[in-house]
MIKEKOL-855816 format. One record per residue (C-alpha): z, y, x; residue in three letters. Coordinates in nm, 2 decimals, decimal comma, padded with zeros to 4 digits. Last residue first. Layout:
BEGIN
+--------+--------+--------+---------+
:     zz :     yy :     xx : residuo :
+--------+--------+--------+---------+
:      Z :      Y :      X :     ALA :
...
+--------+--------+--------+---------+
//
This chain:
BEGIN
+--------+--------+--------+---------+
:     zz :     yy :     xx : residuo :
+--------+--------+--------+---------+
:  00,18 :  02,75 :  01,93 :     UNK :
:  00,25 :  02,34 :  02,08 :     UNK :
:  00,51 :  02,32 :  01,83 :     UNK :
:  00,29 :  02,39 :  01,57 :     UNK :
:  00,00 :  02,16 :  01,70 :     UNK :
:  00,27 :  01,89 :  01,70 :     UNK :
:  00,34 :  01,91 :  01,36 :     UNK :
: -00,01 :  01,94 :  01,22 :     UNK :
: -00,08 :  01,63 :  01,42 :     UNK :
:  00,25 :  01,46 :  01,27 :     UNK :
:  00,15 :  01,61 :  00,94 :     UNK :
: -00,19 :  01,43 :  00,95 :     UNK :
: -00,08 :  01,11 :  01,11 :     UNK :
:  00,13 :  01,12 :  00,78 :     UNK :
: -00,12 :  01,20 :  00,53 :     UNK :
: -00,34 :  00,88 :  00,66 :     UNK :
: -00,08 :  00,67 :  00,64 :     UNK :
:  00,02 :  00,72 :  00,31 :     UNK :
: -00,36 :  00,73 :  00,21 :     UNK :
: -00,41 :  00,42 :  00,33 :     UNK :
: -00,11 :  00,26 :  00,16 :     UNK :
: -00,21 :  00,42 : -00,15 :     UNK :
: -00,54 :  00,28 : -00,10 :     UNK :
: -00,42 : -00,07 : -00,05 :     UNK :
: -00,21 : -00,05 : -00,39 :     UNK :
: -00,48 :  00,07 : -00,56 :     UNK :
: -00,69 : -00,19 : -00,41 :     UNK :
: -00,41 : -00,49 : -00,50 :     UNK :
: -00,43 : -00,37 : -00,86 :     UNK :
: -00,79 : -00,34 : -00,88 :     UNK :
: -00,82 : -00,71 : -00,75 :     UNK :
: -00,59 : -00,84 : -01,02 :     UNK :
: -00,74 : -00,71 : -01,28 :     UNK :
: -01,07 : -00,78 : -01,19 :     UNK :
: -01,00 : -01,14 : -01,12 :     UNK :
: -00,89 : -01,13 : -01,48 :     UNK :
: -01,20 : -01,03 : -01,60 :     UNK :
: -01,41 : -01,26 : -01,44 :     UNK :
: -01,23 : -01,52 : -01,66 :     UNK :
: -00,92 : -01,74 : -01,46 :     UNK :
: -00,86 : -02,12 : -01,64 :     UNK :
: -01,09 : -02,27 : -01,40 :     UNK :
: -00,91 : -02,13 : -01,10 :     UNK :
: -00,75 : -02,43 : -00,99 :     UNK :
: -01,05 : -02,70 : -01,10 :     UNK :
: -01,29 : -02,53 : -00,85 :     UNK :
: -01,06 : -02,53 : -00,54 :     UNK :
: -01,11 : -02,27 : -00,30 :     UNK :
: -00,75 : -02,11 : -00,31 :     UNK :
: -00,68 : -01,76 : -00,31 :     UNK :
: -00,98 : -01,53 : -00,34 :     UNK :
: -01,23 : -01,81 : -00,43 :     UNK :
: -01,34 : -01,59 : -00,73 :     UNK :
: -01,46 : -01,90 : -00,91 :     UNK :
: -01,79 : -01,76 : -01,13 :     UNK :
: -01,86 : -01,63 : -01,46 :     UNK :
: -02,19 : -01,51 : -01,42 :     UNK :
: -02,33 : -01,20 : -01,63 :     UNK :
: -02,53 : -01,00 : -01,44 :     UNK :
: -02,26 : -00,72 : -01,52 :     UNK :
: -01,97 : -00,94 : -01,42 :     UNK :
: -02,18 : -01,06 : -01,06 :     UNK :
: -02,18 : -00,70 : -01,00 :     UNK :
: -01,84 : -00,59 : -01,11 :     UNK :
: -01,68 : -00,94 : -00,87 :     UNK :
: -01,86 : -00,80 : -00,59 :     UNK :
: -01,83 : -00,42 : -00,66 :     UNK :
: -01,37 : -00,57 : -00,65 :     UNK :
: -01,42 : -00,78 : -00,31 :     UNK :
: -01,63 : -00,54 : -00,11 :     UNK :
: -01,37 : -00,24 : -00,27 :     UNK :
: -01,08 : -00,52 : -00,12 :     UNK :
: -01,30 : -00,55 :  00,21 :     UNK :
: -01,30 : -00,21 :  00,30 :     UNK :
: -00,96 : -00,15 :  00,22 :     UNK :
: -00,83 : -00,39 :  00,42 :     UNK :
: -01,01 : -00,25 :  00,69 :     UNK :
: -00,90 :  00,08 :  00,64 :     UNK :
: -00,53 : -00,02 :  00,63 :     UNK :
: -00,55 : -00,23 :  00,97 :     UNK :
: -00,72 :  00,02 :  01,11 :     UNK :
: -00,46 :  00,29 :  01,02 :     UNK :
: -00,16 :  00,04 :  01,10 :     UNK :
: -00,24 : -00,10 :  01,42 :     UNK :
:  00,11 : -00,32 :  01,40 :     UNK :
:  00,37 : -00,31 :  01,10 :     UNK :
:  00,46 : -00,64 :  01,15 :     UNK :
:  00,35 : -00,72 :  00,80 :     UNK :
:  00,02 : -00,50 :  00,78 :     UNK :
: -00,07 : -00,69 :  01,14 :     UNK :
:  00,00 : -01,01 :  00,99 :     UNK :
: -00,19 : -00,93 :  00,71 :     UNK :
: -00,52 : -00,84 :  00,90 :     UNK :
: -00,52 : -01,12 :  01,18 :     UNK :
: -00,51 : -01,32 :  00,83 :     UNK :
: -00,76 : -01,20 :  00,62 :     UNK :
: -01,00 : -01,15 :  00,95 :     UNK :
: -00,95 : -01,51 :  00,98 :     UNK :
: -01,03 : -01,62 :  00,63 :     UNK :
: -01,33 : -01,40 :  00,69 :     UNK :
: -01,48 : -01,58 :  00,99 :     UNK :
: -01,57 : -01,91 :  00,91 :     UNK :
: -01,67 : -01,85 :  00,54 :     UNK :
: -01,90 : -01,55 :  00,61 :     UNK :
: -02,08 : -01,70 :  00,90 :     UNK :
: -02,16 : -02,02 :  00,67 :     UNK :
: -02,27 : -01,76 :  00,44 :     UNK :
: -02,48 : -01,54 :  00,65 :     UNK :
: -02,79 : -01,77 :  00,69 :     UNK :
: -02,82 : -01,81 :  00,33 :     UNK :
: -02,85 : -01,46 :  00,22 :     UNK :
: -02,54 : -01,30 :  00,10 :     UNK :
: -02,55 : -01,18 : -00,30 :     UNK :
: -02,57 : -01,53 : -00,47 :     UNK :
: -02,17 : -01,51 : -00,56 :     UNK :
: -02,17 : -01,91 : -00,59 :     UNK :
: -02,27 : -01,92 : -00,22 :     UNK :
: -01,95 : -01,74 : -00,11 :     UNK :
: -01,76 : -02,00 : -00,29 :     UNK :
: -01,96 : -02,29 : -00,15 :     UNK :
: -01,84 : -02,18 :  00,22 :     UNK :
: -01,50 : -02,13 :  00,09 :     UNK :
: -01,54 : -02,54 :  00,01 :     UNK :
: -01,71 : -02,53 :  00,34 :     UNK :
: -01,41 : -02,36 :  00,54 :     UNK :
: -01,12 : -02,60 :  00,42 :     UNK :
: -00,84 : -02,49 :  00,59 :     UNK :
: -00,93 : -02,13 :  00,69 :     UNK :
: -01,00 : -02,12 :  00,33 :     UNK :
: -00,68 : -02,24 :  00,21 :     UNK :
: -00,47 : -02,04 :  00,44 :     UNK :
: -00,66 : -01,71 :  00,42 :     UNK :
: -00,51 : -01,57 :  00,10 :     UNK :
: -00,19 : -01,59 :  00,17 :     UNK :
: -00,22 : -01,41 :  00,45 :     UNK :
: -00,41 : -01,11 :  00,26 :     UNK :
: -00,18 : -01,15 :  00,02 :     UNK :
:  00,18 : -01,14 :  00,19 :     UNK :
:  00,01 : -00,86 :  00,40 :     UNK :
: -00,02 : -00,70 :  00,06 :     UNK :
:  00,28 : -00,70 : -00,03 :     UNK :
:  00,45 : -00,61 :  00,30 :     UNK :
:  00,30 : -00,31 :  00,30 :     UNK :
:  00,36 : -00,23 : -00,04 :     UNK :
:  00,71 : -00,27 :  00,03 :     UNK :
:  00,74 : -00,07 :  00,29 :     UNK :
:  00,51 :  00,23 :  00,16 :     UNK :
:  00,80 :  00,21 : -00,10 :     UNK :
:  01,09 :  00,21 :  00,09 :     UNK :
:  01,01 :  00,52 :  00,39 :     UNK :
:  00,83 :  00,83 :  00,25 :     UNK :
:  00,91 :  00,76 : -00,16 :     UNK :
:  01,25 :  00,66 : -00,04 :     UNK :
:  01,29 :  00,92 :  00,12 :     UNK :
:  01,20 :  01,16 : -00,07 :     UNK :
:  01,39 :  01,03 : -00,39 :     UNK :
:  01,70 :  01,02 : -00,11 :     UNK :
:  01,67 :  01,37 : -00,06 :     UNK :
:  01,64 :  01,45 : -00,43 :     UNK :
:  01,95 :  01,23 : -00,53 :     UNK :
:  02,16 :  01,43 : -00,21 :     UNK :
:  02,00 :  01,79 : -00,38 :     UNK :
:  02,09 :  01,72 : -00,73 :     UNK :
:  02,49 :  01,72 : -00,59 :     UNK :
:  02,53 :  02,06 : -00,77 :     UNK :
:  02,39 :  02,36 : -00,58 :     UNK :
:  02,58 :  02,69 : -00,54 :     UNK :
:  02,42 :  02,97 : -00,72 :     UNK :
:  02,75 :  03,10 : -00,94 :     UNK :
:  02,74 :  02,85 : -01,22 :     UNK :
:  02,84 :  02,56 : -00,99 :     UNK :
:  03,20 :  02,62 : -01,08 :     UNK :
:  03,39 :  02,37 : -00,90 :     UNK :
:  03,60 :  02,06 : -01,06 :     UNK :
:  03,94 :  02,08 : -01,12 :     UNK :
:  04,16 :  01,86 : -00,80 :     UNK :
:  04,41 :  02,14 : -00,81 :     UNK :
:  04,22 :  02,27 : -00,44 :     UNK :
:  04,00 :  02,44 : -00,74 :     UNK :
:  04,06 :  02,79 : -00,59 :     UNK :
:  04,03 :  02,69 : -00,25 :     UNK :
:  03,72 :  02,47 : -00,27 :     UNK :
:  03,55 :  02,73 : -00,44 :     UNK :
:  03,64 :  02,98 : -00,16 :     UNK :
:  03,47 :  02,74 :  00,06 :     UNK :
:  03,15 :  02,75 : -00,15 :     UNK :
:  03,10 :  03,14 : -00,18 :     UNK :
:  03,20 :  03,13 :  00,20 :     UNK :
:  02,90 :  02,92 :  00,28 :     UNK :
:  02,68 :  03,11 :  00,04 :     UNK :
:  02,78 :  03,39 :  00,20 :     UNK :
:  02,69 :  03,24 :  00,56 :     UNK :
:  02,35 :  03,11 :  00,39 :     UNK :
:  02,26 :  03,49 :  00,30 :     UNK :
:  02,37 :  03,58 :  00,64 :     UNK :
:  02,12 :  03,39 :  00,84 :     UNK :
:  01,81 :  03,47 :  00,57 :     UNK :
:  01,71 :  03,23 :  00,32 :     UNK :
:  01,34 :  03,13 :  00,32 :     UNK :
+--------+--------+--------+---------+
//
């Protein structure tokens, strides 16, 4: 931590700088005063604390959306889906099939619009790890089955392995749990933040 007059010579150290190269030469840096590397660093931060949690907001509340519209459209196709994964017991996949779509979609609207952002992060999380054991457990008892992620039709997905579903679903849950853990780091230094002030 610089002291009070170490940044008033430093200030004067850059002034007379100024002065001497008023002939339009550039300064000489050489002598402890920072180069422009601090303005590319500050916007590095921000956009690591402001763009990119963004964008992967809005990515996956693109998904999750996009994901629901099919199934809340045709709920028994979905419903068949569910069924193909033989892990629910029969009385929970009609249950499964009306109200999951939904939940996609109350949850990527709410990732979009930037509303209830912690729960809406956790849940989305939740069901993304659901989603990916799922797809590992049905993979190590070897079925090849229709994911039913995005669209419930049989014949659109027949050209999708197991393996490629798991591809595709790690990458949307590492981008979830970045997201969590974004937001999760920030309510933390806002808390630790306020506690400080509060001292």
């Amino acid at each position: 931590m610089k002291t009070r007059f170490e940044r008033e010579d430093q200030k004067e150290k850059r002034m007379k700088h100024l002065h001497e190269n008023a002939d339009g030469s550039l300064p000489d840096y050489s002598q402890g005063i920072h180069a422009p590397d601090h303005e590319s660093g500050k916007n590095r931060r921000w956009y690591q604390a402001k763009v990119l949690p963004f964008v992967v907001r809005l990515i996956l509340g693109g998904v999750f959306i996009y994901a629901s519209v099919d199934k809340i459209l045709h709920p028994a196709s979905f419903a068949e889906a569910v069924y193909n994964y033989k892990i629910l017991p029969d009385a929970l996949i009609n249950l499964t099939a009306i109200i999951l779509p939904w939940l996609e979609l109350l949850l990527g609207i709410f990732l979009v619009l930037g509303v209830w952002l912690p729960g809406a992060a956790l849940l989305c999380n939740l069901l993304l790890v659901t989603f990916f054991v799922a797809l590992i457990f049905n993979l190590a008892r070897g079925l090849d089955i229709h994911c039913g992620c995005f669209t419930t039709s049989q014949e659109a997905a027949l050209n999708l392995c197991m393996c490629l579903y798991m591809i595709r679903d790690g990458i949307f849950l590492l981008l979830g749990l970045y997201l969590f853990s974004h937001i999760l780091f920030r309510k933390r230094r806002v808390f630790n933040a306020i506690i400080k002030d509060q001292l």
